[in-house]
N, C-alpha and C positions, 0 to 999 in steps of 0.2 A: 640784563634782559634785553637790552639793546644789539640792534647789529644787523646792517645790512648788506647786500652782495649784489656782486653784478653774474650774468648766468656765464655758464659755460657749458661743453660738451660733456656728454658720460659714456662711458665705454661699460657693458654692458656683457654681468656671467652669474652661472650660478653657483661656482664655488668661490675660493678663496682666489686672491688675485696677488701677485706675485710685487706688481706692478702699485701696491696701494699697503698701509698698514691703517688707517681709518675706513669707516665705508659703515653706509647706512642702509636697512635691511627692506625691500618690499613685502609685503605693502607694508605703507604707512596708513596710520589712524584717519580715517577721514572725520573729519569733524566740520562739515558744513551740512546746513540743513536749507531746504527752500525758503528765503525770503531772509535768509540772514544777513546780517551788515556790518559785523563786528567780531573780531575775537580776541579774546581776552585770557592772559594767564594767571590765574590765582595758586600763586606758591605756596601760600600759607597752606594749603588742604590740596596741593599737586592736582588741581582741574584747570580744564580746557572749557572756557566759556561760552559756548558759541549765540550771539542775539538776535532775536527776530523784534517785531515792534513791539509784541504782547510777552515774549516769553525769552527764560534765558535756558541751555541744555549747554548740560556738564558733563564732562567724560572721566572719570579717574583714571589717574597714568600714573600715579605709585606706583604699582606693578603693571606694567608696558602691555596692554593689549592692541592689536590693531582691529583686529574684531568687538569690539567692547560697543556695548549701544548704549545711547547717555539717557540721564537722566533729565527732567527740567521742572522749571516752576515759574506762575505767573509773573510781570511784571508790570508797573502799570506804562503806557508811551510816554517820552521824551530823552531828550538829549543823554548820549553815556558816555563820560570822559574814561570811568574805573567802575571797577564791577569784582567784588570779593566779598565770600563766605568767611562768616565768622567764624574760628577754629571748632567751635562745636557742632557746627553746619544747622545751627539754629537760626540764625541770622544775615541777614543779606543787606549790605551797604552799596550803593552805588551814587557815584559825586556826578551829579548835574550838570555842574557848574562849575566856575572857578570858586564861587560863594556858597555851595549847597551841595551835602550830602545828605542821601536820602536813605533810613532805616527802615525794614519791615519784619516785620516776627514772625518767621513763618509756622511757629505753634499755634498764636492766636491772632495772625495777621493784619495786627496793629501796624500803622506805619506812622511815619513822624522826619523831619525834616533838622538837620541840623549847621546853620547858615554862619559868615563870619560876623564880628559882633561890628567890622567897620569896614568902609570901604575901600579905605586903602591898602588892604589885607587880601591875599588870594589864597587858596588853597592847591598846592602843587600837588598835592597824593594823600594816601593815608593807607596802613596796612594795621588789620589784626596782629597783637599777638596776647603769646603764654605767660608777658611778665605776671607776677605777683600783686605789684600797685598797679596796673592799670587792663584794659581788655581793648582799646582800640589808640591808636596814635593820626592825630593828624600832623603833615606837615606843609605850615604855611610859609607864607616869605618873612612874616614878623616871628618865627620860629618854631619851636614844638609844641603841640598841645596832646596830653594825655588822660583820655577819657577812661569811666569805669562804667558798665552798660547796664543801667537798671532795668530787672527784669518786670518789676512791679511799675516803673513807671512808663511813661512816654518819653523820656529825654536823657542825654548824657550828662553824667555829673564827672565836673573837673577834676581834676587832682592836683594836678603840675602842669606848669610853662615854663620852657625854655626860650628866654626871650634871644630869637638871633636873628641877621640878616642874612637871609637866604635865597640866590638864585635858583639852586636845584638839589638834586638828591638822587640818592642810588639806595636801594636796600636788600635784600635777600632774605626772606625767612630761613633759608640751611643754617646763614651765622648769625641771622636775631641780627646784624649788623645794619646799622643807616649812617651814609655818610652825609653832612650837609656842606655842600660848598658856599663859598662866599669869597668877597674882594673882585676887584677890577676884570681879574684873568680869570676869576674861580678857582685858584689853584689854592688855596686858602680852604682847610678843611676840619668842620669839627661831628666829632664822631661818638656816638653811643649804642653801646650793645644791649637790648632787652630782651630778658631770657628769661628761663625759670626761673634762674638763681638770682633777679632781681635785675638791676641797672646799672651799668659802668658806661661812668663818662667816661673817655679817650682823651688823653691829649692832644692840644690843638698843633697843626701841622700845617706844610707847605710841601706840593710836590711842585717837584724839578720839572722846569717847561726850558726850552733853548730857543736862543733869536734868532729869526729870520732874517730882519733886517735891524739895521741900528736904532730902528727907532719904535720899529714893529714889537707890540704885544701881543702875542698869539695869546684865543681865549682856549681853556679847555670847555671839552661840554659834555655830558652825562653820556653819549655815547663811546667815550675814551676813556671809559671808565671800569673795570670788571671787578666783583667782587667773588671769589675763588674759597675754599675750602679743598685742602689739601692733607692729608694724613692728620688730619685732625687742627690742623693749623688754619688761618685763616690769613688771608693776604689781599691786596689790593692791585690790581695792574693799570697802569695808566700808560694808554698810549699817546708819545711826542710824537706827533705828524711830523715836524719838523729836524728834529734828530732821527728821528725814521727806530727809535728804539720804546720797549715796548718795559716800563721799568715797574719793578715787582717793590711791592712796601707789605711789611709783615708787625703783623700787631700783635703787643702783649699788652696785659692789663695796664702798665705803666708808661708802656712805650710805643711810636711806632717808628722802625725801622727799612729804611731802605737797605734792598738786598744786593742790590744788582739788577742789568738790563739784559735783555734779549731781542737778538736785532729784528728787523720788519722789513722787510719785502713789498710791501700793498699801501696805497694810503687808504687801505680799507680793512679793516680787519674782525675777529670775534674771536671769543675762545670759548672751547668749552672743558668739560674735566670729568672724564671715564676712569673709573676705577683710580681714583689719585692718579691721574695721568693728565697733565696738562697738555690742550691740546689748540694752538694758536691756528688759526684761520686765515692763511695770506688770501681773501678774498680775490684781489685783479690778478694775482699772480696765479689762484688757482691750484693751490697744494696747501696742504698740512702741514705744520712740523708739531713734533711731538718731544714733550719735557718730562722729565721726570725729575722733580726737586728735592727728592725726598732726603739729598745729601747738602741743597744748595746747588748742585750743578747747573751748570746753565751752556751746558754743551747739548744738544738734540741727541736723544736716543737713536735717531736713526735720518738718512738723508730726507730733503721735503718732498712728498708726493701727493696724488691727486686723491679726493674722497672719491670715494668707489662705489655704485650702488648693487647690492649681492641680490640676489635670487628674482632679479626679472624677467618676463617673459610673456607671450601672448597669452599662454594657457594657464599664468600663475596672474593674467589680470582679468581673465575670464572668472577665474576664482575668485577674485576678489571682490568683482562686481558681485556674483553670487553670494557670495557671505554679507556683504555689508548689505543688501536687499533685502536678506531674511531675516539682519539682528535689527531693522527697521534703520538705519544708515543709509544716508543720500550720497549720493555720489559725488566728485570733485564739479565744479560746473567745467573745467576745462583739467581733466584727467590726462590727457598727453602732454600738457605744459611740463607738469611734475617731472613725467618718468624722463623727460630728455633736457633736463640742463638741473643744475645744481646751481648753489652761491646766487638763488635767484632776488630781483631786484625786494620783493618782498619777503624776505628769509628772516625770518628773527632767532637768533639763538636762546635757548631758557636756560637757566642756571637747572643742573649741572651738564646736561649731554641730552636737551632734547633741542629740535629746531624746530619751528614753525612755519610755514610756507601759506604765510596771510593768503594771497591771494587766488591759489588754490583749495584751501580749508584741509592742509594736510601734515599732519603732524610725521617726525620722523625722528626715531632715535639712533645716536650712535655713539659704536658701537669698536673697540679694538681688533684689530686683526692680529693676534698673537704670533700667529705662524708667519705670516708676512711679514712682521715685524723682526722676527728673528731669523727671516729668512736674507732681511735688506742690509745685516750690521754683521761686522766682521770681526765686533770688539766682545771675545767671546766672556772674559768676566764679568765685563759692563750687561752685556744681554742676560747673563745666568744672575746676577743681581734683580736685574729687572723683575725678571720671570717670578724671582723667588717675591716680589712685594703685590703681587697680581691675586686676588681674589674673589673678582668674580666669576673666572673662569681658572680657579686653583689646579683642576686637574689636568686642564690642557697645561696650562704652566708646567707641571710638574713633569707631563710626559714629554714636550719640547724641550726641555733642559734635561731631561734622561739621553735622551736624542742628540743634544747636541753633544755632552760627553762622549757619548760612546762613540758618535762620528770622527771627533777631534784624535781619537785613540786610531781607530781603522787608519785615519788620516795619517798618522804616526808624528804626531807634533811634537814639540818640545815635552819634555816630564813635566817642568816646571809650568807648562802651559796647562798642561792635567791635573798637577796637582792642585793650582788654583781653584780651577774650575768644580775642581773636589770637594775645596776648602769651602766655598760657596754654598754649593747643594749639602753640604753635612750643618755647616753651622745654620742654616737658617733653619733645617728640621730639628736642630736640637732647642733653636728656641720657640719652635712653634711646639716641643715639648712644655717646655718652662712658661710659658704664656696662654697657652689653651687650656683643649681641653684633658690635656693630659696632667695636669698641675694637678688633681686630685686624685690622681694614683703615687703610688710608693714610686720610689726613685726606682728602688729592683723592678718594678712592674712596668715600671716605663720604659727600659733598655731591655727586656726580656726580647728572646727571640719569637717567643711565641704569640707575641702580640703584633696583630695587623690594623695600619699598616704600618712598615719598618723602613727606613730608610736605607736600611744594608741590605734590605729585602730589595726594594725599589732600584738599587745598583746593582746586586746580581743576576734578578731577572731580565732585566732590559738592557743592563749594559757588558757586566763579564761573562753571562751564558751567552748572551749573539754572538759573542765576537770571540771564543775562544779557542774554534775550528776555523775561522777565517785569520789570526794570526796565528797557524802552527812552525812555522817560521821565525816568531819573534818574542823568542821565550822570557830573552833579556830585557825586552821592552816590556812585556805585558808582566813578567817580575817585577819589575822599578813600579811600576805603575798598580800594581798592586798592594806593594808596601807602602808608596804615597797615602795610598784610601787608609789602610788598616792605621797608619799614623795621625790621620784626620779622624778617623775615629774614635783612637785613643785622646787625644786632645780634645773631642767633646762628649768624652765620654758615652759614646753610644758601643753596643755590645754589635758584636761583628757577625752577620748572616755565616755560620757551620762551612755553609758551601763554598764559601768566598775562599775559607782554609786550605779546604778542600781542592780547591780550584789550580791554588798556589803549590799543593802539592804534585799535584797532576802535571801542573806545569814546569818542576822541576826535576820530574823523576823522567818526562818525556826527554830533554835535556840531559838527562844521566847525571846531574848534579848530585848527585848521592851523601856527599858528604858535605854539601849548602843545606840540603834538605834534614837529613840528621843533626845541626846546628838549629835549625828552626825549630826544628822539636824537641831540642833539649831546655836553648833558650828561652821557651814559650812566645817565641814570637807567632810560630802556629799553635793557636789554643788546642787542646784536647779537644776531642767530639766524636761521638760515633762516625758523624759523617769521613774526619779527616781521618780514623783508625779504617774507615771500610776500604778507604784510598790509598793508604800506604797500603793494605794488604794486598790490592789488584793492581798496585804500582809494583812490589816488593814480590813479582812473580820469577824480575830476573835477580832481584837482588832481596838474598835472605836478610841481609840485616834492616834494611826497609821493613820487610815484613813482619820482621820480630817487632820494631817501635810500634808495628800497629797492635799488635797481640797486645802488648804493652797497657797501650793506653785502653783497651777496650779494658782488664783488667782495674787498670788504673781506675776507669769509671763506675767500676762493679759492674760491669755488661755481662754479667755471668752465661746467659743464656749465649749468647753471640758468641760468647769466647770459649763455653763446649762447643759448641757447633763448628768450629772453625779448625779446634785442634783434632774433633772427630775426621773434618774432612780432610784433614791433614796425615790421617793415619796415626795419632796420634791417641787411640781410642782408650787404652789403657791409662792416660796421663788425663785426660778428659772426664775418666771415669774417678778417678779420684778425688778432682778437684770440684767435680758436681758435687759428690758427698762428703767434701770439706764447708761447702756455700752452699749446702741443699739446694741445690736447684734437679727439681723435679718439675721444668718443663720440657723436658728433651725425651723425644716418644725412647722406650726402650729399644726397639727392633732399628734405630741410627745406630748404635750402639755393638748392634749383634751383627748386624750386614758387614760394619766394618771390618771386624773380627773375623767373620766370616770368609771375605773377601781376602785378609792375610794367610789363608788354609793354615792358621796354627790352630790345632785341635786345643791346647791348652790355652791359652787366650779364649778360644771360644768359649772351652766349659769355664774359664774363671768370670767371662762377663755373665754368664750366663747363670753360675752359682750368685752372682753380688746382688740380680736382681730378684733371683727366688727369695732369698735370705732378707733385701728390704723394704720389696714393695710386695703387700699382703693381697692375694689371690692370685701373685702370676703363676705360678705351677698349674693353675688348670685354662691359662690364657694359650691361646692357637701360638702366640709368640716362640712361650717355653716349647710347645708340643715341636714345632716345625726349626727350631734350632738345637733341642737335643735331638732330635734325627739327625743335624746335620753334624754335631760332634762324633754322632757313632760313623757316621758316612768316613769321614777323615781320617778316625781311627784305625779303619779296616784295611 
């Protein structure tokens, strides 16, 4: 929760900025009120505290409003070190002192004072939580002390001490984590998780510090210190000022392990973490870099650049002023400091991606530039990887990485660069099959085509229907490259979008590959489907035998209606007509039937269409149909 900056310039738009992949949105949350002196972040219930002498007002920023009007509630005057609601937001603790914490009930407004029992004991902090044994934790320099909060009485009753020697502490309600430092440097660290599931003690540890001078002890101190959650993981980063590196330790229930470092830039730094995106803050240097661990890697997803501030403007702060007036919101006391510098001297970052700007009373979230981000890296696996672990904003993900395939294709890049890139965007849909919310459908129901949305769907729409008129030219490319996907999709077993078939057909028969194409459809490497049957037949205009595998397969699928239809238009009326009333198919109007016939001027063809449907569909003799085609039998005859 720590983390300061020094300012710097903003360049200033309101769309997407080419030049930035972080960037933080206008407005921000104002949270100062008149006569306030303090503000304070309480994790535990994600409020923003803001204090007057008599009163404290809370903003909830769970879900990020900047319009949001707070709430508040008495308090009595005197000193406030810390200021936190009990998880049930029954309760309000605030530490006076280094010796006194003071409780009030705000149901029946009891209050009551809880002091150290000796004076050589101080109290560094104290956080709520959810554990099981206990409802609040102090933590002192003689160690842990873990309270349970009687509602019936006036006072805390003990539970557990952990007696230790402690300089400082770090803790975060996201991992229920607190670390305590101790020893000469502080780099000495013991650690315990309290959580629903109860209390785990950590084994005790030593992070890596490096010498300055031979004889020099650099100390660390609770500002070089971050406590991180990441994909579910939790880690620690400790920054060496003096190695200038920035080293990541990951904790299991038994262990904690150093991962590896990531270099620094600044002797000033913060991080915060968007969407599982670690996001380091070279403060003096004035840019971002951005990590994505979620393999271990500890290469930057993309080169470092500047935070960006999106949607500023005279008439989008004229608005502002307006909204925050009406929702009853005071303004910043120095409202242009904000908009023109960043990394300011009073900047505190929150766990996970909000920032605070103490001295103007303005809160600010941020926020990934997805587009930017993949607009600044050339490593186009690595970025379609990315894209695919992105969930806050999944669909832009989904459509950037549509985009860039089908770019890398126009582009005419390697196959094997395509294919990859294939390989990527198929397998991660098949596991967000296997993982969501599709695990409760049947496996046929999950690769059905007819279910939205599809993955085969999502590549032919956006990427082989753009671009199959822009490569008419490059039949042998946009081939390979279509048998890449259909092989990716056999491999994860996803059922292939009809048209994609379809697609390959078209593209072969443009080409005149005639006898590639008749291999594909013998071999089933082009599936059967109306679609690809309707295609060979409008391919197979110059070539009959084309056209016969489409007839074929429309048969093959029992397409009975489509496949009269076809041999009607074919001229074919008499072989049509048998084969209807071999498959009963009586959806084909009679008078298709009799035109054809008619159109051949053989009087006998006519009158034999013409007897088959007196004979088996009961009232045509008195239908306009019979009337106006035995005229035209006798016409012919004469």
């Amino acid at each position: 929760m720590t983390g300061d900056a020094s300012s710097s310039a903003l360049s200033y738009s309101s769309g997407s900025n080419a030049l930035s992949h972080v960037y933080i949105q206008y407005p921000p949350l104002r949270c100062h009120v008149p006569g306030s002196r303090k503000l304070f972040y309480d994790d535990g219930n994600k409020l923003i505290l803001s204090l007057t002498p008599n009163q404290v007002f809370s903003w909830k920023i769970a879900t990020y409003n900047p319009y949001a009007a707070p709430s508040f509630d008495p308090i009595s005057e005197g000193s406030v070190l810390s200021i936190r609601y009990s998880l049930d937001l029954k309760h309000l603790a605030i530490q006076r002192s280094s010796h006194e914490i003071q409780f009030w009930n705000k149901e029946t407004g009891d209050t009551f004072s809880q002091k150290c029992r000796s004076e050589s004991e101080s109290i560094l902090g104290f956080f709520w939580t959810d554990c099981p044994t206990c409802d609040i934790v102090f933590v002192k320099t003689s160690g842990l002390e873990l309270y349970t909060y009687g509602t019936e009485s006036r006072n805390l009753q003990l539970v557990q001490t952990k007696k230790l020697s402690i300089s400082w502490y770090i803790y975060t309600h996201e991992s229920r984590l607190v670390l305590l430092a101790s020893g000469i440097q502080c780099k000495s660290f013991t650690g315990f998780q309290l959580s629903s599931a109860g209390m785990i003690s950590l084994p005790k540890f030593e992070m890596a510090m490096a010498k300055s001078e031979a004889n020099s002890k650099p100390i660390l101190a609770a500002e070089d210190l971050h406590i991180i959650t990441v994909y579910g993981r939790i880690y620690c980063l400790q920054f060496d000022r003096v190695a200038m590196l920035l080293n990541s330790y990951r904790f299991y229930r038994d262990a904690v392990v150093q991962q590896g470092s990531l270099p620094v830039y600044s002797d000033r730094i913060s991080v915060s973490v968007v969407d599982n995106v670690l996001l380091v803050h070279q403060v003096e240097a004035r840019v971002v870099i951005i990590y994505d661990i979620y393999a271990d890697s500890q290469a930057p997803i993309s080169a470092p650049l500047p935070l960006f501030l999106r949607g500023y403007s005279k008439a989008n702060v004229a608005f502002s002023q307006t909204a925050s007036r009406t929702s009853g919101a005071s303004e910043s006391k120095n409202l242009s400091y904000t908009e023109e510098t960043t990394y300011g001297d009073q900047w505190k970052f929150l766990v996970p991606d909000l920032v605070l700007d103490v001295s103007n009373g303005s809160l600010w979230k941020i926020s990934l530039d997805l587009e930017g981000i993949s607009a600044s890296s050339s490593e186009v696996q690595l970025i379609l990887e990315f894209l695919q672990r992105r969930k806050l904003e999944a669909e832009k993900a989904k459509q950037l990485s549509l985009a860039i395939v089908r770019t890398i294709i126009l582009e005419r890049k390697p196959i094997p660069m395509v294919a990859r890139a294939v390989d990527v965007l198929l397998a991660a849909y098949s596991q967000a099959i296997k993982t969501c919310s599709y695990n409760k459908r049947s496996r046929t129901e999950e690769i059905s085509s007819s279910n939205a949305p599809n993955a085969a769907v999502d590549f032919y729409s956006h990427v082989f229907s753009p671009i199959k008129e822009e490569m008419t030219g490059d039949g042998s490319y946009l081939t390979a490259i279509t048998i890449e996907f259909l092989q990716s999709c056999s491999l994860e077993k996803l059922k292939v979008y009809p048209n994609t078939y379809a697609l390959l057909v078209q593209i072969l028969a443009r080409d005149e590959r005639y006898a590639e194409l008749g291999l594909f459809i013998m071999n089933k490497i082009i599936e059967p489907s109306k679609e690809v049957a309707l295609q060979l037949l409008d391919s197979g205009r110059q070539n009959q035998q084309i056209r016969k595998l489409g007839l074929d397969i429309l048969r093959q699928l029992s397409l009975h209606h489509d496949y009269v239809l076809l041999l009607v238009q074919d001229g074919y009326y008499l072989q049509a007509l048998r084969y209807a009333r071999k498959n009963k198919v009586n959806t084909v109007r009679p008078s298709l039937f009799l035109e054809a016939a008619y159109i051949s001027k053989d009087p006998q063809h006519l009158a034999a269409v013409l007897r088959f449907f007196s004979d088996f569909i009961p009232g045509f003799k008195s239908s306009a149909d019979h009337n106006t085609y035995h005229r035209f039998v006798a016409e012919l005859n004469s």
